[in-house]
N, C-alpha and C positions, 0 to 999 in steps of 0.2 A: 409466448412471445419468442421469432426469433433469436438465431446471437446476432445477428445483424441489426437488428430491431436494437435491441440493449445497448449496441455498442453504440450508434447512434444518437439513443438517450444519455447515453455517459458526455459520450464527444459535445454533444448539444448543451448538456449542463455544468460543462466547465467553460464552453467560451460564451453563456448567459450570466454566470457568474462574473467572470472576469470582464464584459461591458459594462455590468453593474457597478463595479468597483467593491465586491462583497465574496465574503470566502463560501463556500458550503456549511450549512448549522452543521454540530456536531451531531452523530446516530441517538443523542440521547441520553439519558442518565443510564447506569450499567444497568443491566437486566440480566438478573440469576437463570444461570441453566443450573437441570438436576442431570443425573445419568439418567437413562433409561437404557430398552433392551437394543443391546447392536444392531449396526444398521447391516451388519456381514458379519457371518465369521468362516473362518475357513480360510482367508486368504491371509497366508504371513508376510509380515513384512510388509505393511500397505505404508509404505511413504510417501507416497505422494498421492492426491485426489483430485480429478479436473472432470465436470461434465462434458460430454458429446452435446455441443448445444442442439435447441429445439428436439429434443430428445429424454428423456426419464432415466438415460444410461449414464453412469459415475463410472470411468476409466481407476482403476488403480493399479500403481506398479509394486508386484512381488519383488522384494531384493530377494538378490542372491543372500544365501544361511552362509553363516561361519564356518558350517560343515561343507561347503560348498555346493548344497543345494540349489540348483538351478531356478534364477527368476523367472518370473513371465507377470504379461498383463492380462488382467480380470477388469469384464463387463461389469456392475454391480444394478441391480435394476432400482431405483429410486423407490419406487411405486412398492417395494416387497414383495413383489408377485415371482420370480424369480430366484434359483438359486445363484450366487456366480456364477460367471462364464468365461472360459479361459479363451482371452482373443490374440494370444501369442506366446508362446510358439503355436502354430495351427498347423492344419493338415499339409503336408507334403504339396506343391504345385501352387500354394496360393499367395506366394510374393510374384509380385506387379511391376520388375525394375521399371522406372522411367530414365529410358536411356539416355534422353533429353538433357536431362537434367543431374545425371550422375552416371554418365556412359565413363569414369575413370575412377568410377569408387568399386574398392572392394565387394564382395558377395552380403548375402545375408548374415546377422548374428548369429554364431554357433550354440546353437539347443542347448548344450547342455554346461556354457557358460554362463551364457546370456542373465543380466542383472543391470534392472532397469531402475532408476533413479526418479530426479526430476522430469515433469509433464507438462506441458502445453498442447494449445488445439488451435485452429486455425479453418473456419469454415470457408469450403469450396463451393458448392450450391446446395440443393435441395434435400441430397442423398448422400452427398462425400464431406466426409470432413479428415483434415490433414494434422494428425497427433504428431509431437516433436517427443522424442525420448532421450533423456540422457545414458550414454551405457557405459559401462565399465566391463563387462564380462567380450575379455579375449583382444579388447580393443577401448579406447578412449574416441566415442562417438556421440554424434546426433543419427540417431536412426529416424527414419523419417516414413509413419505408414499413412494410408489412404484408410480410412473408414468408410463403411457404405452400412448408412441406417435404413436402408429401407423395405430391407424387411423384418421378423420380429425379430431377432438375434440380431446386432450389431457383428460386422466381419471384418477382421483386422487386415491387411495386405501390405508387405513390407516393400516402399520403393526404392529404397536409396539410402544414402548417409553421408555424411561429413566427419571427417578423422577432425581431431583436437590436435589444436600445436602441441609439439613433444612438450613434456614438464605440464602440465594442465591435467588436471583433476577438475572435471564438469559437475555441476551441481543441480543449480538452477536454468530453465532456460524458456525462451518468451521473441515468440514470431514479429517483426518487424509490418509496416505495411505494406515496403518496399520487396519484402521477399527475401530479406534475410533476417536474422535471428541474433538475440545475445545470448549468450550463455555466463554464469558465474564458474572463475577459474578458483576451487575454493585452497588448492595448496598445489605446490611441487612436489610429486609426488616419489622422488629423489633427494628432495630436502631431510636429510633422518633427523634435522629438529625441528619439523614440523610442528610436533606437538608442545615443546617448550616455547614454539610460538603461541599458539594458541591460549594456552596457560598463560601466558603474560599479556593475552590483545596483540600481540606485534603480528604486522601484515606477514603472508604468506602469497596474496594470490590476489584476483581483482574482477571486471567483467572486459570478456572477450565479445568483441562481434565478427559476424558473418556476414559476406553478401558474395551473391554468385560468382558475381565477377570482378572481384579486389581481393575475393578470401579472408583474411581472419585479420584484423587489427584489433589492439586495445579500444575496448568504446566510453572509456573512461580514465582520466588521468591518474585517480588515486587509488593506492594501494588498499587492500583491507585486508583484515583479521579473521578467513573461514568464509570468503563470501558466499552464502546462501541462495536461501529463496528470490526469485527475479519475478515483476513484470512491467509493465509496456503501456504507457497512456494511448487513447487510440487514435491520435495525433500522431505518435511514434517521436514527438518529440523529448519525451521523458521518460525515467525508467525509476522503479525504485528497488531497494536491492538489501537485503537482510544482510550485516555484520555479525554472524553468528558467534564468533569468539569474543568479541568486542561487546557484544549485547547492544548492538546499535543497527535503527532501521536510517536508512538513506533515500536522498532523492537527488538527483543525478539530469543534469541536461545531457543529451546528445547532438543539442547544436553547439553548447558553449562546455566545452570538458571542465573548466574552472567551476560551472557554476554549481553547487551543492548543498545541501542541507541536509542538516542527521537530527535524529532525536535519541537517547539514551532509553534503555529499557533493563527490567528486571529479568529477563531470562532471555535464555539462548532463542534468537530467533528462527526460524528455519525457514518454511516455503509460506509463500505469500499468494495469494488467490482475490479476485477480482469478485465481487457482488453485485446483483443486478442491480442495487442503488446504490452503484458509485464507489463504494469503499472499499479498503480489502481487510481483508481477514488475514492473521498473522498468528501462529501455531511456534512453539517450542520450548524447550525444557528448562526445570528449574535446577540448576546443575552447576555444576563446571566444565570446563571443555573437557579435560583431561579423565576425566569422570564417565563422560555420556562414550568420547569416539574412542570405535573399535573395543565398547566393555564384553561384546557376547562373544568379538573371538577371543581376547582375553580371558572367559568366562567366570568373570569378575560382573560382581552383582551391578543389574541396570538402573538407573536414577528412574525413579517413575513419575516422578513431579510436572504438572506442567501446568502451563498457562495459554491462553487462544484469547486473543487481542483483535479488537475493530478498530483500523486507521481512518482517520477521514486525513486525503492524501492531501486537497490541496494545503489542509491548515499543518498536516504530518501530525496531528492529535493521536493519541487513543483512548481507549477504555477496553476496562478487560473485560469481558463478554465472561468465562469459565476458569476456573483453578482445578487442578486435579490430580488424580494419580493415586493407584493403588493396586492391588494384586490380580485386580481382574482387567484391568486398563490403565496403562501409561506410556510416557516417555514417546507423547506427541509430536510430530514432524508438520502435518498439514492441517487445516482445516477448509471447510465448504459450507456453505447454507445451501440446502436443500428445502423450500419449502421457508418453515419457522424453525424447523430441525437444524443444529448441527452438525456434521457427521467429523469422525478426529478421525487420520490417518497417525501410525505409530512405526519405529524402526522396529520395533517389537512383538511379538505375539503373531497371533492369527485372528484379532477383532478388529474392525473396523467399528471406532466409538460412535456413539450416537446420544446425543443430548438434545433436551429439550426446555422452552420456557418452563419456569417451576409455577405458574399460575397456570397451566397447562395440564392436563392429566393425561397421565400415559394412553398412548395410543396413534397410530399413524392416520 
């Protein structure tokens, strides 16, 4: 099924609900995942995981190491047929400025800076799809590349970016239909009690939006605590947005800034991801703030605990879908449904997790 096709079905089955005067049923009683074998390894640092729609390709972002090892983005093939494929930094000559649209932005990410965050996609036609990155290496941006799936290797091409207002640390971020973006601002990253915020819930930071031609406003009134994972109902009228220090997921108009509603949760939440029926999926640690950020360059041991939660948005419900955490995989950031699989990205390691139904017997 296309991502156009999905999105479609999404849009369609919240304004059949809402004529009805009925919410969405909940995903159902929880359903145990077990581990099983990785869905990747090799790539460290996979925090965040978003598919190339109408494609079998899982995009993941390499952070930058504590050592200062340079990030990059990896292809991951769905299917297993595949080893990773590193779709950025890439060969010399293959950024694509679109002068159009970012004739007064700086050059490309520096190679050997470069440490890529949160992801988003955004389909252009048949063959392009347009990935959003959040970056921290050398610069506080949205990097902005073109994808061309059409043929067997997925090819990254860097066209452009958008600088962050000064004091903004990007997190999460999530394409508009209008053509611009929000991003979560999750701290000041000049505040040096940042983290005594955090430790206590007290806001730090909030969601910024973008649009071409107004630039960067608050896209929301209220402050929060570490804001996270972000995305985008396909209306554009809503957004929902992870309080990561707060353990609170949120739903947010961008018609009405007053209007809001949270739900309390038992762990850190982090990046939040869309499912072909409707829900999202909601990944993060069972920890404390002051615990999980910045423990590998501190190299102070990492919380491995985690938890990966299915929202149904319009009720803001969950259920926990997996628990986990231990020496061979933890200290979850994303989740994805691939299939019946679900695949866990981590700030940690070099596995990309992989789980599956436990009435299910191993095997792809």
């Amino acid at each position: 099924m296309s991502w156009s096709n999905i999105l479609f079905l999404i849009a369609s089955s919240f304004a059949l609900l809402l004529q009805a005067g009925c919410r969405p049923a909940d995903p159902g009683p929880t359903e145990e995942y077990q581990a099983a074998e990785p869905a990747a390894t090799g790539v460290k640092r996979a925090e965040d995981l978003v598919r190339l729609p109408g494609t079998n390709w899982i995009v993941a972002s390499s952070m930058r190491g504590a050592d200062g090892e340079p990030g990059a983005l990896y292809a991951l093939d769905a299917s297993g047929a595949s080893r990773p494929v590193k779709l950025y930094p890439s060969e010399p000559g293959a950024d694509e400025l679109d002068r159009a649209r970012f004739r007064d932005r700086p050059g490309p990410p520096d190679a050997k800076s470069f440490c890529p965050h949160g992801l988003n996609v955004r389909p252009l036609n048949e063959t392009d799809i347009e990935l959003y990155v959040v970056n921290h290496g050398g610069r506080e941006s949205i990097e902005f590349f073109r994808v061309r799936v059409n043929g067997p290797m997925p090819r990254a091409h860097w066209i452009g970016c958008v600088l962050l207002p000064d004091h903004a640390f990007g997190n999460g971020v999530a394409p508009l239909p209008d053509g611009g973006l929000v991003v979560t601002n999750m701290y000041d990253p000049s505040d040096r009690s940042f983290m005594s915020k955090f430790a206590a819930g007290r806001p730090t930071g909030g969601v910024l939006r973008w649009e071409p031609a107004a630039g960067w406003s608050q896209a929301v009134s209220h402050l929060l605590s570490g804001a996270n994972g972000v995305e985008v109902t396909p209306d554009g009228d809503s957004i929902f947005v992870s309080e990561w220090a707060a353990r609170r997921l949120w739903s947010f108009s961008l018609t009405d800034k007053s209007a809001a509603r949270s739900i309390d949760l038992e762990f850190l939440p982090d990046n939040l991801r869309w499912t072909e029926r409707g829900t999202l999926l909601l990944a993060g640690q069972d920890a404390r703030p002051e615990e999980v950020f910045g423990c590998e360059g501190r190299h102070a041991p990492c919380p491995l605990g985690f938890t990966v939660a299915e929202v149904v948005p319009e009720r803001l419900s969950s259920r926990v879908l997996v628990r986990g955490g231990d020496g061979s995989f933890g200290g979850a950031t994303g989740a994805l449904l691939v299939g019946s699989d679900l695949w866990v990205g981590s700030f940690r390691g070099d596995i990309v997790g992989r789980f599956i139904p436990a009435a299910r017997k191993e095997g792809r």
